[in-house]
VOBAZA-591725 format. One record per residue (C-alpha): x negated, y negated, z negated; residue in three letters. Coordinates in steps of 0.1 Angstrom, whole numbers, padded with zeros to 4 digits. Each point is the difference from the previous one (the first is absolute). Example, Ala and Ser with C-alpha at 12.3 -4.5 7.8 and 13.67 -1.06 7.14 Angstrom:
2
<site px="-0123" py="0045" pz="-0078" resn="ALA"/>
<site px="-0014" py="-0034" pz="0007" resn="SER"/>
END
This chain:
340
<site px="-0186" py="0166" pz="-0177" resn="UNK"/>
<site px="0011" py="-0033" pz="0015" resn="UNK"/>
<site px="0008" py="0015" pz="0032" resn="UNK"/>
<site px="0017" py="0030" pz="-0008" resn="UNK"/>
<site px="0027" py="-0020" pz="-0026" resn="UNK"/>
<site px="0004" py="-0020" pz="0031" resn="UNK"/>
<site px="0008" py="0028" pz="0025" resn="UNK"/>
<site px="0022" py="0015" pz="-0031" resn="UNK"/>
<site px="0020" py="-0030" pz="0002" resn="UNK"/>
<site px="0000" py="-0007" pz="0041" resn="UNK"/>
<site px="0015" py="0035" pz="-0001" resn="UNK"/>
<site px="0027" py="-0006" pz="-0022" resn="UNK"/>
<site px="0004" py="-0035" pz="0017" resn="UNK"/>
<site px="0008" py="0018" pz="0035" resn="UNK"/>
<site px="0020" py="0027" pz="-0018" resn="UNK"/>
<site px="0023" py="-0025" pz="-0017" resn="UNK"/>
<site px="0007" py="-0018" pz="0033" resn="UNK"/>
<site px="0012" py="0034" pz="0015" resn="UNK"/>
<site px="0024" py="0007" pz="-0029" resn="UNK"/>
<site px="0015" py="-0032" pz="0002" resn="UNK"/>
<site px="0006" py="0002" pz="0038" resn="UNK"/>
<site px="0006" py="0034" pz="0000" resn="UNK"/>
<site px="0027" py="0000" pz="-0025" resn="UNK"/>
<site px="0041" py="0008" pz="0003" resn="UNK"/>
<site px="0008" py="-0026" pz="-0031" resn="UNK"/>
<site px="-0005" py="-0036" pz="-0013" resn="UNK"/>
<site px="-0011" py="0015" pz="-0034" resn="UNK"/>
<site px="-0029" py="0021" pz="0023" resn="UNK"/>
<site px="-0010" py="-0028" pz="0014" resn="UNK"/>
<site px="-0006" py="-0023" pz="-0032" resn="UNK"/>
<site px="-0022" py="0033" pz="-0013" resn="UNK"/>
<site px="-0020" py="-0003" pz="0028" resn="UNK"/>
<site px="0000" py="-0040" pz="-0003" resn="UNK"/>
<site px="-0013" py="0006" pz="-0037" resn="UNK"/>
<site px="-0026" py="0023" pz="0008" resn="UNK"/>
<site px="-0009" py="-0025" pz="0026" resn="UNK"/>
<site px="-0011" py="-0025" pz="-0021" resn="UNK"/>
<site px="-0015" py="0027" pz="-0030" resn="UNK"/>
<site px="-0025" py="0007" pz="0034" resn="UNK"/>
<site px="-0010" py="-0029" pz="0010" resn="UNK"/>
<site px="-0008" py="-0022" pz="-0034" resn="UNK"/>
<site px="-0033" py="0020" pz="-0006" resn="UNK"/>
<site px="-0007" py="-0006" pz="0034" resn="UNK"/>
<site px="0000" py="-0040" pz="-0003" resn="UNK"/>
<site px="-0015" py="-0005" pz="-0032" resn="UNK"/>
<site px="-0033" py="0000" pz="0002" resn="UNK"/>
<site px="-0018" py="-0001" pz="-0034" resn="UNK"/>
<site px="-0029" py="-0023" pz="0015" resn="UNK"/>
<site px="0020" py="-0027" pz="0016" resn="UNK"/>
<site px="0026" py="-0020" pz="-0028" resn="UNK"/>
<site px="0016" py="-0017" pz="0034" resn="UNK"/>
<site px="0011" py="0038" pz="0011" resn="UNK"/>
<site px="0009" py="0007" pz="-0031" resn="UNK"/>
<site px="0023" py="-0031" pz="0001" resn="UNK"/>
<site px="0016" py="0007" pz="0032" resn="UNK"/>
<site px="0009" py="0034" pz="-0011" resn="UNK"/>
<site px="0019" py="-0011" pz="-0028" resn="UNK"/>
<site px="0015" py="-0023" pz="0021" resn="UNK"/>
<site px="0014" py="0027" pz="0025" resn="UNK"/>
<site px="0009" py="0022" pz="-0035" resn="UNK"/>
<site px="0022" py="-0028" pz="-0011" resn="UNK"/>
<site px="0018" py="-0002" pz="0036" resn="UNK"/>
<site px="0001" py="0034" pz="0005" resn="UNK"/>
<site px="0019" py="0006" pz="-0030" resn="UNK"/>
<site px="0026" py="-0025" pz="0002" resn="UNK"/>
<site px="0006" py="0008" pz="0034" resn="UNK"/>
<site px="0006" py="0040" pz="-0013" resn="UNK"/>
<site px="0023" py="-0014" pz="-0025" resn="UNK"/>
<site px="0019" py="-0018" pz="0023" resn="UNK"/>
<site px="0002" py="0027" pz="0023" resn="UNK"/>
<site px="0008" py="0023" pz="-0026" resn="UNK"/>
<site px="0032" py="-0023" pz="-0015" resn="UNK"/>
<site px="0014" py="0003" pz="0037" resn="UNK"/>
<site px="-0003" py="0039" pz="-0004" resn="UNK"/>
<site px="0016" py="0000" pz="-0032" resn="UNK"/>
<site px="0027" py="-0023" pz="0016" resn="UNK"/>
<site px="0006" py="0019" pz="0032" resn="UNK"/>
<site px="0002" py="0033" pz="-0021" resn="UNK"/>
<site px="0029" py="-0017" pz="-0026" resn="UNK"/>
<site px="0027" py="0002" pz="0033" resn="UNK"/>
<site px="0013" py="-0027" pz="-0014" resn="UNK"/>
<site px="0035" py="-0010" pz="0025" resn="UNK"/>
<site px="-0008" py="-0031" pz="0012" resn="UNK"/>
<site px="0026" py="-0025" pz="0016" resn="UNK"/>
<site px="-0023" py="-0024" pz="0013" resn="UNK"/>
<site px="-0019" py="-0004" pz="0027" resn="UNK"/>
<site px="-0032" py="-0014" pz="-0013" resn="UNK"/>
<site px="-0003" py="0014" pz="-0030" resn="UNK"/>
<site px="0006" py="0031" pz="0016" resn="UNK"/>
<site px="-0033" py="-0003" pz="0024" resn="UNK"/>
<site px="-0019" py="-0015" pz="-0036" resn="UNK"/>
<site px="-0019" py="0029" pz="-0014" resn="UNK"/>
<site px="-0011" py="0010" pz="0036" resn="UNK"/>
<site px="-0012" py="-0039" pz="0003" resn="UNK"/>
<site px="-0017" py="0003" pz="-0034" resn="UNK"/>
<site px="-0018" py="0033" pz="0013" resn="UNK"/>
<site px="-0011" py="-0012" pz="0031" resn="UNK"/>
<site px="-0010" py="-0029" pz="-0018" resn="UNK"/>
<site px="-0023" py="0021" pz="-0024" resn="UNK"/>
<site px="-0016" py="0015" pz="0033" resn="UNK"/>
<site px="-0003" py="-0032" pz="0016" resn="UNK"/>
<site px="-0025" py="-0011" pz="-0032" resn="UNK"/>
<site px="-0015" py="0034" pz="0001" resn="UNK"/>
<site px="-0010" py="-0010" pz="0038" resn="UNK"/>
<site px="-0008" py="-0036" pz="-0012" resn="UNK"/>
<site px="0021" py="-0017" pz="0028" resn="UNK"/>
<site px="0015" py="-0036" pz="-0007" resn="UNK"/>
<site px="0013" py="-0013" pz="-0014" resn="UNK"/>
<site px="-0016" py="0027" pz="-0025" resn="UNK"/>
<site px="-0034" py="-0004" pz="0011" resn="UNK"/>
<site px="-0015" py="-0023" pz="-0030" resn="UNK"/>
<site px="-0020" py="0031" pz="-0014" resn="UNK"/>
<site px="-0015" py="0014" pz="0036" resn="UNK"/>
<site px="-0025" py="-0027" pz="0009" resn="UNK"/>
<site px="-0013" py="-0006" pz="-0037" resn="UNK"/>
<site px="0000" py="0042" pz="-0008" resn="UNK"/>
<site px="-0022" py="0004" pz="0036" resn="UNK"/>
<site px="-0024" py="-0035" pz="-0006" resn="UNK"/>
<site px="-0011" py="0023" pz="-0031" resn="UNK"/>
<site px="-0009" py="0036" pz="0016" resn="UNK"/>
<site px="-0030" py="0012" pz="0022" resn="UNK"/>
<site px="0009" py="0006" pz="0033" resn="UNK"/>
<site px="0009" py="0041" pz="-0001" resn="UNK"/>
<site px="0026" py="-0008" pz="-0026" resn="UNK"/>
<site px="0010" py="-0029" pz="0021" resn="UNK"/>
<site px="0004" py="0025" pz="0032" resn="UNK"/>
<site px="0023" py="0023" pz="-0025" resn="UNK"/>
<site px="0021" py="-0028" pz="-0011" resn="UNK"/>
<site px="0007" py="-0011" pz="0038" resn="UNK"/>
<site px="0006" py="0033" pz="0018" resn="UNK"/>
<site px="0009" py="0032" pz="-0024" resn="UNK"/>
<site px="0015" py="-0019" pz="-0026" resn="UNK"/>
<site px="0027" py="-0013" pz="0023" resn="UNK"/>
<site px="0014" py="0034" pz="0012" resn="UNK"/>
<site px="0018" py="0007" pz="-0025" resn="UNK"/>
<site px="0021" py="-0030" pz="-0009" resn="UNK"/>
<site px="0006" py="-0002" pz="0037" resn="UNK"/>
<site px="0009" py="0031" pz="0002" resn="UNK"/>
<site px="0027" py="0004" pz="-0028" resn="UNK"/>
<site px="0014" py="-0039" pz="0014" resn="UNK"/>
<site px="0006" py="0012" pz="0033" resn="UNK"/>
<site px="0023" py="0025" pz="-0016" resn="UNK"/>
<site px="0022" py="-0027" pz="-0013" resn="UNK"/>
<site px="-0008" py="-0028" pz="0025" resn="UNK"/>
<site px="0028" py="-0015" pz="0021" resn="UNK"/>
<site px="0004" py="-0033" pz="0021" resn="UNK"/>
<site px="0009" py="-0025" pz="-0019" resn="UNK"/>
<site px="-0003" py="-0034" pz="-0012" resn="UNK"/>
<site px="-0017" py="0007" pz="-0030" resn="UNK"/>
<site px="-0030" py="0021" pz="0020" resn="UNK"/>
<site px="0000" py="-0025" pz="0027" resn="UNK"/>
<site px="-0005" py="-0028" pz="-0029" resn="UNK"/>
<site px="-0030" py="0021" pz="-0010" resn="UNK"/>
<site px="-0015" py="0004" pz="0035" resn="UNK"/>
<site px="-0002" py="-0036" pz="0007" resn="UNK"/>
<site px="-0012" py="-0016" pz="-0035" resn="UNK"/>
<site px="-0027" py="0030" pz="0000" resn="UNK"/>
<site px="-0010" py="-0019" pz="0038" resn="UNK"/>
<site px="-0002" py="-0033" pz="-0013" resn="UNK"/>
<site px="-0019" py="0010" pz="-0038" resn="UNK"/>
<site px="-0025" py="0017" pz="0020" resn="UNK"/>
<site px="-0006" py="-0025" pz="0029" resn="UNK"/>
<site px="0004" py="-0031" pz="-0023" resn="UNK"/>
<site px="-0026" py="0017" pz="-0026" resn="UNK"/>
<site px="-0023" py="0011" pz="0021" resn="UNK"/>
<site px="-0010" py="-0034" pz="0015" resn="UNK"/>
<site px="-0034" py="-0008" pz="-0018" resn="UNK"/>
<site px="-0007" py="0029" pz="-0015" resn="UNK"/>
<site px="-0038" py="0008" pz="-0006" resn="UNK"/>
<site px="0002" py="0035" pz="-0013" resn="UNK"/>
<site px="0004" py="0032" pz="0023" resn="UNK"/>
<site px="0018" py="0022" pz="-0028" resn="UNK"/>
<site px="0029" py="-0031" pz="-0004" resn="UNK"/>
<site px="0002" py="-0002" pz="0043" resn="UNK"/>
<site px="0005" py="0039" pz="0004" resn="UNK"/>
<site px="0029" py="-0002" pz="-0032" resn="UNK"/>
<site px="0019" py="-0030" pz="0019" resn="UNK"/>
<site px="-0008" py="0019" pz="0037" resn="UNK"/>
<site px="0014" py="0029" pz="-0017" resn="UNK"/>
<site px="0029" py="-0015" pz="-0015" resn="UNK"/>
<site px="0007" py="-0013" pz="0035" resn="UNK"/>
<site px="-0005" py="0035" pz="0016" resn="UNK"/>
<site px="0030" py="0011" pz="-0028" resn="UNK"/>
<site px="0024" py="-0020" pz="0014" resn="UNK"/>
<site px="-0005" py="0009" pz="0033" resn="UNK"/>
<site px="0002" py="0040" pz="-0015" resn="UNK"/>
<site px="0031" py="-0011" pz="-0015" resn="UNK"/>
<site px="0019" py="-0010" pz="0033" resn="UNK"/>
<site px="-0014" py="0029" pz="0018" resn="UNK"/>
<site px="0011" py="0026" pz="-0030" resn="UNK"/>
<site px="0038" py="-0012" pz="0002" resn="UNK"/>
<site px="0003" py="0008" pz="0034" resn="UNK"/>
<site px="-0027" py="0027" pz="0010" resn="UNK"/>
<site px="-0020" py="0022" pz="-0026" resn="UNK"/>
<site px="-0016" py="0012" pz="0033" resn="UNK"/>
<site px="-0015" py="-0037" pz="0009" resn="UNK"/>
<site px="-0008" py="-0004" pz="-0039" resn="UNK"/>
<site px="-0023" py="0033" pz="0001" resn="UNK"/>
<site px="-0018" py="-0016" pz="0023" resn="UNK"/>
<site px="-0006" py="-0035" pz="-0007" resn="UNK"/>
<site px="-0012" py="0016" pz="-0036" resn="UNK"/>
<site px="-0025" py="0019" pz="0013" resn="UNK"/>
<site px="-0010" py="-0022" pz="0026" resn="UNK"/>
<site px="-0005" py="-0031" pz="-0029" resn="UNK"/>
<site px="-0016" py="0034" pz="-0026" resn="UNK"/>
<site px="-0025" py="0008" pz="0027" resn="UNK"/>
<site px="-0012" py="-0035" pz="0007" resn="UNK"/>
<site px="0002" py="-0009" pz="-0033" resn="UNK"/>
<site px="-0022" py="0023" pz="-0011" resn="UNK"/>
<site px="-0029" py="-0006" pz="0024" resn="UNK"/>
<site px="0000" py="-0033" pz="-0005" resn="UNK"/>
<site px="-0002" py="0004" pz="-0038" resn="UNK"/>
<site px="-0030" py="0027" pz="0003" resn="UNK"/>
<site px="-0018" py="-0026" pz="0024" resn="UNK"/>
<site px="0006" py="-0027" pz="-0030" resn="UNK"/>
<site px="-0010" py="0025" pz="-0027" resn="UNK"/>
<site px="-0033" py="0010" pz="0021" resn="UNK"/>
<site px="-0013" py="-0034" pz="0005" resn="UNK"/>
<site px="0008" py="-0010" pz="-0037" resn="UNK"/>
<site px="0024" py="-0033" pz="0008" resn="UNK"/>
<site px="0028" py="-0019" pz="-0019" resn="UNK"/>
<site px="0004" py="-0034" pz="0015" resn="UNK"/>
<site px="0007" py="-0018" pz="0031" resn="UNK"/>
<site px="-0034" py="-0012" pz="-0001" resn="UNK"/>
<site px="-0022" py="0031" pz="-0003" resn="UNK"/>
<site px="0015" py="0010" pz="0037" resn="UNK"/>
<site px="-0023" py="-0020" pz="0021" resn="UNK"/>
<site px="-0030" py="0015" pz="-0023" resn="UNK"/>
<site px="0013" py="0037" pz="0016" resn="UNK"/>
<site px="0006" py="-0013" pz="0030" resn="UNK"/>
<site px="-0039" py="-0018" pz="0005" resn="UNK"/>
<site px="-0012" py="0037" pz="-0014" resn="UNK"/>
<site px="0014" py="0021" pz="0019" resn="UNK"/>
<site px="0020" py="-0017" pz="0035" resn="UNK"/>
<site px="0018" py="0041" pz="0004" resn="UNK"/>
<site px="0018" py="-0005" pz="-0035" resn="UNK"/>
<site px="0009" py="-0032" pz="0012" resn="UNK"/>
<site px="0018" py="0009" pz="0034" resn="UNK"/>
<site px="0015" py="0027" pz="-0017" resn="UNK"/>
<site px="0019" py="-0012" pz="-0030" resn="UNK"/>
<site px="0009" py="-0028" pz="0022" resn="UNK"/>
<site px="0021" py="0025" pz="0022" resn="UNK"/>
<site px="0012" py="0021" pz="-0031" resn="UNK"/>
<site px="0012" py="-0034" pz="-0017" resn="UNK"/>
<site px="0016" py="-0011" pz="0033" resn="UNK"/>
<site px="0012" py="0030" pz="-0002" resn="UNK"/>
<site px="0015" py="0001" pz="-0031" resn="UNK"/>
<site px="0019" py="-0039" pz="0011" resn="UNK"/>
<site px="0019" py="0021" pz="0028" resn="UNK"/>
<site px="-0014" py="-0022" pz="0030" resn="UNK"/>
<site px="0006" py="0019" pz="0031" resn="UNK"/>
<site px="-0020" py="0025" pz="0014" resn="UNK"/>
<site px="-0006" py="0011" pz="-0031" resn="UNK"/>
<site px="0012" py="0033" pz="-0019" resn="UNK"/>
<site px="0012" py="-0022" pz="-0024" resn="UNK"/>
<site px="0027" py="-0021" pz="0024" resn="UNK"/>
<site px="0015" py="0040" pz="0008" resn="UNK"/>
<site px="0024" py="0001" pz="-0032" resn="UNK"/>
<site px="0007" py="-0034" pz="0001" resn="UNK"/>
<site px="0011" py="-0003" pz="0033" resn="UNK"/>
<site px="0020" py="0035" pz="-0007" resn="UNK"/>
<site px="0013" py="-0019" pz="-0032" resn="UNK"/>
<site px="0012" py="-0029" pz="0024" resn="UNK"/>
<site px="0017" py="0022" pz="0023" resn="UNK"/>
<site px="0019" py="0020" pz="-0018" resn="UNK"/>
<site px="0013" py="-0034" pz="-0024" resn="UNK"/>
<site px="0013" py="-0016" pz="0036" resn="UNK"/>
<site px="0021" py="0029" pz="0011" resn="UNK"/>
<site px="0013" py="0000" pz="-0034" resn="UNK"/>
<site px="0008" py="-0040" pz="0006" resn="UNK"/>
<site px="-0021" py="-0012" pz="-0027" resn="UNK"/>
<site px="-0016" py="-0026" pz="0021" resn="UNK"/>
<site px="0003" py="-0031" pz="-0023" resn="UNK"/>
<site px="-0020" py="0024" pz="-0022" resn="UNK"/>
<site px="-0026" py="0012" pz="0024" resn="UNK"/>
<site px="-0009" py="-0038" pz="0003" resn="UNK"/>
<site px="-0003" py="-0005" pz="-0032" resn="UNK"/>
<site px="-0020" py="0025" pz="-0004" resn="UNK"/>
<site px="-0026" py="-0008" pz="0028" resn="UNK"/>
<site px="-0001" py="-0038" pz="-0006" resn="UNK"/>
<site px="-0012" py="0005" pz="-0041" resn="UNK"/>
<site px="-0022" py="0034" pz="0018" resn="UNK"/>
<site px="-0018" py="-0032" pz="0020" resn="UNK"/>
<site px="-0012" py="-0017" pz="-0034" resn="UNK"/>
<site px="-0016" py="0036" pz="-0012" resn="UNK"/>
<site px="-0019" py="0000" pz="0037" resn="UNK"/>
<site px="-0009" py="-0038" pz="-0011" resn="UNK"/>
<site px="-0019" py="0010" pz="-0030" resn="UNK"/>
<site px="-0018" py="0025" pz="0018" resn="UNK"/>
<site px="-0010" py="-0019" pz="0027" resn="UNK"/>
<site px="-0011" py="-0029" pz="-0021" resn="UNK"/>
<site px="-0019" py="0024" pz="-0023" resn="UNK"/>
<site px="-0022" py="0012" pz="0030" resn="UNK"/>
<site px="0000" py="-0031" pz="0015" resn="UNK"/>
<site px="-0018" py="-0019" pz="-0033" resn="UNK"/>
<site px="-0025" py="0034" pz="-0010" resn="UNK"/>
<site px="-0011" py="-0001" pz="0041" resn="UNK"/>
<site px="-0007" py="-0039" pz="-0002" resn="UNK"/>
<site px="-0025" py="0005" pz="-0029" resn="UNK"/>
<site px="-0037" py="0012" pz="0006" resn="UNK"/>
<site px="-0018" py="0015" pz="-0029" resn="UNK"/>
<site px="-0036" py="0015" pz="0002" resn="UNK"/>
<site px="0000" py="0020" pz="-0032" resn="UNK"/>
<site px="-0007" py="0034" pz="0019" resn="UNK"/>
<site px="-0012" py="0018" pz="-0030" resn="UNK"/>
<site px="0033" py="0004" pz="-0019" resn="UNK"/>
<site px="0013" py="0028" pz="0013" resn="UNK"/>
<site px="-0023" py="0032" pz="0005" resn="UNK"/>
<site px="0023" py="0023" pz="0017" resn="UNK"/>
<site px="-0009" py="0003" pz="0042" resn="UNK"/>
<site px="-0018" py="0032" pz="-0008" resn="UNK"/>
<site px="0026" py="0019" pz="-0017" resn="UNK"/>
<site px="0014" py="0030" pz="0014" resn="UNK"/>
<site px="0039" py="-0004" pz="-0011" resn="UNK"/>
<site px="-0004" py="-0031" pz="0013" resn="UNK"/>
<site px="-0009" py="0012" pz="0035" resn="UNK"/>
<site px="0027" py="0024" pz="-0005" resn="UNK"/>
<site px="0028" py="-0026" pz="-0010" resn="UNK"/>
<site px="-0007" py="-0024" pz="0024" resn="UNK"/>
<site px="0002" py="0029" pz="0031" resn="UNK"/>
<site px="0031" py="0005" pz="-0012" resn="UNK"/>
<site px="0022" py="-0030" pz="-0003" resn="UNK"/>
<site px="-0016" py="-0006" pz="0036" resn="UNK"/>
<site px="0013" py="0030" pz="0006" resn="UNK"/>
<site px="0035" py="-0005" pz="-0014" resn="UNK"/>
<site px="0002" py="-0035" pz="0014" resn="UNK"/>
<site px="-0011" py="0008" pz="0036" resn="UNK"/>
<site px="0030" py="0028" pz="0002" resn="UNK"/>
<site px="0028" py="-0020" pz="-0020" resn="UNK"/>
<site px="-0014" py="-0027" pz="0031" resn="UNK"/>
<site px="0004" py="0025" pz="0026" resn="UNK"/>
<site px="0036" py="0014" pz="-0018" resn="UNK"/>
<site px="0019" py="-0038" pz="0001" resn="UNK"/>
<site px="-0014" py="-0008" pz="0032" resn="UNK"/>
<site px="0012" py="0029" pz="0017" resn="UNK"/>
<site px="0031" py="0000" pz="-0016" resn="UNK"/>
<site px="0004" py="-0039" pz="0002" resn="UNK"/>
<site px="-0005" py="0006" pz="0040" resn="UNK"/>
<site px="0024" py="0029" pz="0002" resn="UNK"/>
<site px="0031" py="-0030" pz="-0008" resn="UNK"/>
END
């Protein structure tokens, strides 16, 4: 009965998205928004765990004044109201992207994202990261532009994310900061190419999601449960290794592809005080991974029994195919790094 209220509401979760991005009007859009977040609360409660429970009221509370936010812009934008001035002529489209930029949990309106994920199991978490971005990023980029105000957004979502990363010991509050990073980068790359922002979302959704099945498998939280997985089993270790180096964007990687296409296309639209900006904060986010690696490699642990999993068939299954995926995304940026 569990499951099948579950699929019910992963249905409707899926459906919602594609109204929203599907539709011709602001008003279609908050629908789909609303239905959005009527999907997805039965989905992060969990009657068994009061922390999940928590969280999910947590995300309610956001959601909704996020919704009514966006939904005052609307009621704004519909009044065609003349307006003399400049600025307050561009304010309800600032207060709607504003709502969106909450809905997406990007600083400086991140203060929910972190605490909301440190509270669900890690197939919520993957939800909250990847399909629960689309839409709010999808009805932004139809009311994006360049300007000072985005830019502002871009750069303090760098520095939140690098800055409170540093010392983290839980996995969930690394992958909300990594992913807040991520969002800024999607940002610059949505204002001047949807084309490059198709595809650093699904590069960032695909790796993403492997590495948060690996982490679900193997049953780990913190920082300090790594090198326990990566005694165990020395294959789970070499590859979320790659898929989290991949997910920094150091070249070869698959994940160093959008950014580098997020660079270009930013310098031969002059924005190169930006650009540096962008890859200087971009260096404190590859700190924090490093130094995570670096201090669960240094530690040796013998407790071998604590995870029983080396026999299991998805396993087997999982692991042959993020080496899969990772030896072709190789292949893919090296050939097309050599090509230049």
């Amino acid at each position: 009965m569990t499951k099948f209220y579950k699929l019910l509401f992963l249905s409707t979760l899926m459906m919602s998205t594609l109204i929203a991005i599907s539709s011709y009007s602001w008003m279609g859009m908050w629908i789909g928004l609303e239905i959005n977040i009527l999907s997805i609360m039965p989905i992060l409660i969990n009657q068994k765990s009061k922390i999940s429970s928590e969280s999910g009221i947590k995300y309610f509370l956001t959601q909704t004044i996020a919704s009514t936010t966006i939904m005052i812009s609307i009621i704004m934008m519909m009044k065609q109201i003349n307006l003399s001035e400049t600025l307050i002529k561009e304010l309800p489209s600032l207060i709607m992207n504003s709502g969106f930029l909450l809905k997406m949990g990007m600083a400086p309106f991140h203060f929910w994202f972190p605490e909301v994920l440190e509270g669900l199991s890690w197939l919520n978490s993957m939800i909250m990261l990847t399909w629960q971005k689309i839409t709010p990023m999808v009805m932004l980029m139809h009311n994006i532009e360049s300007s000072l105000f985005y830019m502002f957004v871009i750069v303090f979502s760098m520095i939140i994310s690098g800055m409170m990363a540093i010392n983290q010991v839980s996995l969930r509050k690394i992958l909300a900061y990594s992913s807040i990073n991520h969002m800024g980068w999607m940002m610059s790359s949505m204002m001047l190419s949807q084309s490059i922002w198709l595809i650093y979302f699904s590069v960032y959704t695909i790796t993403t999601i492997i590495i948060i099945i690996m982490l679900n498998m193997t049953n780990t939280f913190f920082v300090s449960q790594l090198n326990l997985i990566w005694n165990f089993n020395p294959m789970i270790k070499l590859l979320f290794l790659l898929n989290f180096l991949s997910l920094t964007g150091i070249p070869p990687f698959i994940g160093f592809l959008p950014k580098w296409l997020t660079i270009q296309v930013m310098i031969n639209n002059n924005l190169y005080f930006m650009v540096m900006i962008m890859m200087m904060m971009t260096m404190i986010m590859i700190y924090v991974y490093i130094m995570m690696f670096l201090s669960s490699a240094t530690f040796s642990m013998t407790m071998q029994n604590w995870l029983n999993f080396s026999n299991s068939a998805f396993l087997n299954k999982m692991v042959s195919m993020s080496s899969l995926f990772m030896v072709i995304a190789l292949i893919t940026v090296t050939l097309i790094l050599t090509s230049y």
